[in-house]
N, C-alpha and C positions, 0 to 999 in steps of 0.2 A: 579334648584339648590337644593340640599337636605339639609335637615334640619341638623342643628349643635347647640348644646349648646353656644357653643362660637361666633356664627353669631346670635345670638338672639342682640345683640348690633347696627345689622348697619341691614336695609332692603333693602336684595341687590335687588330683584324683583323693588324692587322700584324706587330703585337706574337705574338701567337698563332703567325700562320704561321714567323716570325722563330723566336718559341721553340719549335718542335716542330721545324723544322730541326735546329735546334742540337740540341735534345737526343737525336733519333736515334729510334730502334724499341728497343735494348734485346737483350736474346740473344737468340738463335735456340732456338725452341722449337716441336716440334709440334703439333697443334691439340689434340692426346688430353691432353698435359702439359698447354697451357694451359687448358682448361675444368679439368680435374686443381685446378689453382693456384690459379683463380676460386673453386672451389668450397670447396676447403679452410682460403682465406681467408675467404670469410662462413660459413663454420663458427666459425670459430677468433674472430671477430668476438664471433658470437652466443653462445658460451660465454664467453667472456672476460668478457662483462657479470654473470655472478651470480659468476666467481670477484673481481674487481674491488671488488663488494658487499660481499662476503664477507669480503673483507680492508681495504680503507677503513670500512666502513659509512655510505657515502655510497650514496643511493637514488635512480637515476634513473626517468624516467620510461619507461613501456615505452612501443614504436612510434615512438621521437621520432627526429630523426638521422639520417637513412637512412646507409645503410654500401654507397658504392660503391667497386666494384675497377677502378680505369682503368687505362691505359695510358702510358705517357709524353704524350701528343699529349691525350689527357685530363686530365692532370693540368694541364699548361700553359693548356689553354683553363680549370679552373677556376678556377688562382690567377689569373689574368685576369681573370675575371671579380670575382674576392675583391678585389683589388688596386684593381678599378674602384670598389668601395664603399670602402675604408680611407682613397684618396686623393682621395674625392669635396669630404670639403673642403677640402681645399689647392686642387685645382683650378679650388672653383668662387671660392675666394676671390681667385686669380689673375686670373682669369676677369673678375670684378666690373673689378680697379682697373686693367687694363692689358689689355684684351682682344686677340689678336693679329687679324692679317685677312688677305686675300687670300694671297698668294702664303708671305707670313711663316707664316700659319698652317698652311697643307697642308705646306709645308716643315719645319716645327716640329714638326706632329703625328708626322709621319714618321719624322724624328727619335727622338724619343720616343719612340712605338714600336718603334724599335730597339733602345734601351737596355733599355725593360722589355722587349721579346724577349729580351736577350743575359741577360738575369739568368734571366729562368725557363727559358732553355735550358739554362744551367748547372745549376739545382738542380732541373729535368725529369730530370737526367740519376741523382741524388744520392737525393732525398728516398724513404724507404720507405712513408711514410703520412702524414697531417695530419688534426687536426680543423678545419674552417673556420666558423669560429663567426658568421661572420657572412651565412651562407645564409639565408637565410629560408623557413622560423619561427625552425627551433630549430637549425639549422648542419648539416654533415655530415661526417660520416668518409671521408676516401680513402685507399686501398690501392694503392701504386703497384707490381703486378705484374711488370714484366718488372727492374724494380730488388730487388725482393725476391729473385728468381732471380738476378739476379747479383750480389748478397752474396752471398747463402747456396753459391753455387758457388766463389765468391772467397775464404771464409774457411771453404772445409768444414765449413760445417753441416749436420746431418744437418734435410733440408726439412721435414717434419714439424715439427719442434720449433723452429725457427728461425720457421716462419711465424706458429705462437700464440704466440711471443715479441714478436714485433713486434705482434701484433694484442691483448695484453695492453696495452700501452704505450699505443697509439692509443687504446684502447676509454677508457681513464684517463682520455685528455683527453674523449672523449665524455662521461663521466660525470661529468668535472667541470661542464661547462659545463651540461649539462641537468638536473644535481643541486645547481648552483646558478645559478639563473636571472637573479640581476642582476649575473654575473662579462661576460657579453658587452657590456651596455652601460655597464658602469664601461671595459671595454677601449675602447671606442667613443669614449664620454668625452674619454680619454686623449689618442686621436689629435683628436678635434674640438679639445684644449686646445692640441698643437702648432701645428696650421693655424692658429688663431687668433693664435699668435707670429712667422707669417713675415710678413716684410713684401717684397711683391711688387717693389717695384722694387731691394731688395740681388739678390733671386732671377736676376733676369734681367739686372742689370751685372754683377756678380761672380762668378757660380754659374759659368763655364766656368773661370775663374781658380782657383772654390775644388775643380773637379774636379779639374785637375789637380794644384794639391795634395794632394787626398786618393790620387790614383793613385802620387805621390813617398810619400807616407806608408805608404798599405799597402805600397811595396815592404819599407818599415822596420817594419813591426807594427803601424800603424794602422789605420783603419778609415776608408770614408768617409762612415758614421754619427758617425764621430768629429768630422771635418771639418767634416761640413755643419750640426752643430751649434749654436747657441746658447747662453750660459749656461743662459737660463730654461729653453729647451729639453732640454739635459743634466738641469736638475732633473726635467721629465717624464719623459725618458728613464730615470734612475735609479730612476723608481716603476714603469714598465713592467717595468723590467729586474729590479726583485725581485719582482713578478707573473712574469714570465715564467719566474724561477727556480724559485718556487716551484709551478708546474706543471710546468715541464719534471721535475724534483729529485725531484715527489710520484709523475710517471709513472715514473719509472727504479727509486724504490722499491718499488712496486707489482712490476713489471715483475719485479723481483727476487728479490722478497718473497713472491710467489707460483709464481714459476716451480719450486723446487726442489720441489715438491708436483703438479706435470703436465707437465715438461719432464726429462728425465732430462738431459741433455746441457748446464743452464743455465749449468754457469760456464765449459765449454767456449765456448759462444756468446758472455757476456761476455766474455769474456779477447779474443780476437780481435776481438770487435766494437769494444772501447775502443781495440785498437790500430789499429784501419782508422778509425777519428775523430780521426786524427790528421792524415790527409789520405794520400795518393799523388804524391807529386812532387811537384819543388819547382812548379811553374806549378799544380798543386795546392793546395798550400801559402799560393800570393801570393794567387790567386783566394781562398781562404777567409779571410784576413786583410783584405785587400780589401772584402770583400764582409761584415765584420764577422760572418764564420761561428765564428771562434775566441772569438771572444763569446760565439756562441750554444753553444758546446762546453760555457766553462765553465759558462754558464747550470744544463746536465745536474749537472755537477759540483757547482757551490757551493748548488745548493736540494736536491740527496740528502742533502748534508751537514747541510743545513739540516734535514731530515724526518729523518732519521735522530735527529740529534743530542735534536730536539724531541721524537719518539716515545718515544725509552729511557728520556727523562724523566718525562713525562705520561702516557706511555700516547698511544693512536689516538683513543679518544676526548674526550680534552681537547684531543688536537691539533686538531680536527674544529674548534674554535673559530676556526680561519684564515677559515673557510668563511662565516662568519656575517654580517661586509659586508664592505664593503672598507674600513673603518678597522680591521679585523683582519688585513691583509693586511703582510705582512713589507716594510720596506723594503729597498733594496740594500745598506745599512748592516747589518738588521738578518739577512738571509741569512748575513754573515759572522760575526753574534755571535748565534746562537737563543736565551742567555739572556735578550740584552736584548729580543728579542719575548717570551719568556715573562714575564720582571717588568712588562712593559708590559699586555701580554690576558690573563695568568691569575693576575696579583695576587702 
């Protein structure tokens, strides 16, 4: 990674090594299996895009996106890198009003980079795939290999059909982003609209006080997305969180929607797969509450509900209207009511 002024704040090197520690290598497998894995996942990639088509009617662009298959140790180093664009302007806004220096700062960054290590070590260990929409040009797909092997062995799926399940889902978000091309920098937006609400000296008196609040909280069901919040910013967050619904909602329908037509094994893999997203243990459990992962659970839940309930109504093609800016986009309110988005966008 190359040096920046404004990454003087968090050591992603660190962060990096910190999280591929933590997240580990993943199961044991032979080389024969793994090229096997590689290859049947950018298969199941590249198919997945015309059944995708086919079933949304949303038209990506060909070539765009690259679709790589990493590794635990891969995946960390990219959301690393992702994470250095999202939080470019928090940091560099801190950065302006209250710059650290000398000993405070190497000690700070360090810091810091341990905390983003300790988070993408954890979900290094968790995540099956991601679209990163903010790679440049046009984002990309990861496939995280040695976690897909260890679902698919943990909840007896049969490999085959477990891997174009998941590579259906991801491909979704691929083809959201690159079949609608101002969905990444409305996301952008988004975040440039929080940075712009923090104000840097509550950040740096209060933030260790209000971690460990949020760390008493998640033991209790909160989150510390929830903590470290704002009013104005919970308002932002409430418009992300029905963006985020209704991609996460739109890929699980898909995912779904099209599986029983090339996966024989679909609700077998469903069934098991809703109850492994439930978590594994209670330090399982805390960590995803924690870490506002039962958030992002229901996210799945309440935007299928949402696609769903909108589809049967409209039909796919008038739902397709979500798509067309982002004042068509569902709020967190209206995830939980799709008529009130339909009397809203389709009159």
């Amino acid at each position: 990674m190359t040096s920046n002024p404004q990454d003087s704040m968090v050591d992603w090197d660190f962060a990096v090594s910190i999280g591929s520690k933590i997240a580990g290598d993943g199961p044991e497998t032979s080389r024969e299996e793994a090229a096997e894995v590689v290859a049947e996942l950018r298969a199941g990639a590249d198919r997945s895009t015309g059944l995708v088509r086919e079933f949304t009617g949303l038209v990506a662009r060909d070539h765009t996106a690259p679709v790589l298959v990493v590794d635990r140790a891969g995946w960390v180093r990219a959301n690393a890198d992702g994470f250095r664009v999202v939080v470019a302007p928090l940091i560099e806004k801190l950065a302006s009003k209250k710059p650290p220096t000398g000993l405070a700062l190497k000690v700070g960054s360090r810091i810091t980079g341990a905390e983003v290590g300790g988070l993408l070590g954890f979900m290094g260990s968790k995540v099956l795939g991601q679209f990163d929409p903010f790679y440049e040009p046009d984002g990309r797909l990861l496939l995280v290999a040695p976690n897909i092997v260890h679902v698919e062995r943990e909840i007896g799926a049969d490999p085959t059909d477990f891997r174009l399940w998941v590579c259906l889902h991801e491909e979704t978000h691929r083809v959201q982003f690159t079949a609608v091309p101002w969905m990444r920098g409305h996301l952008f937006s988004e975040i440039e609209a929080i940075a712009s609400t923090v104000e840097p000296a509550g950040v740096l008196e209060d933030g260790f006080q209000r971690l460990v609040e949020g760390i008493k909280d998640g033991a209790r069901g909160g989150s510390l997305v929830d903590v470290m919040s704002t009013p104005e910013q919970r308002e932002i967050m409430d418009r992300v969180t029905g963006v985020m619904s209704l991609l996460e909602g739109h890929a699980d329908v898909v995912m779904d929607g099209v599986g029983p037509t090339v996966i024989p094994s679909v609700d077998k893999i469903r069934r098991a797969f809703n109850q492994r997203r439930k978590g594994i243990g209670t330090l399982d459990r805390v960590l995803r509450r924690l870490l506002g992962l039962d958030a992002k659970m229901a996210q799945y839940r309440d935007g299928a509900a949402f696609v769903r309930t909108v589809v049967d109504k409209v039909g796919m093609d008038e739902f397709n209207a979500v798509w067309a800016g982002p004042e068509n986009l569902p709020s967190k309110a209206e995830i939980a009511d799709p008529q009130a988005w339909v009397a809203r966008v389709l009159g």
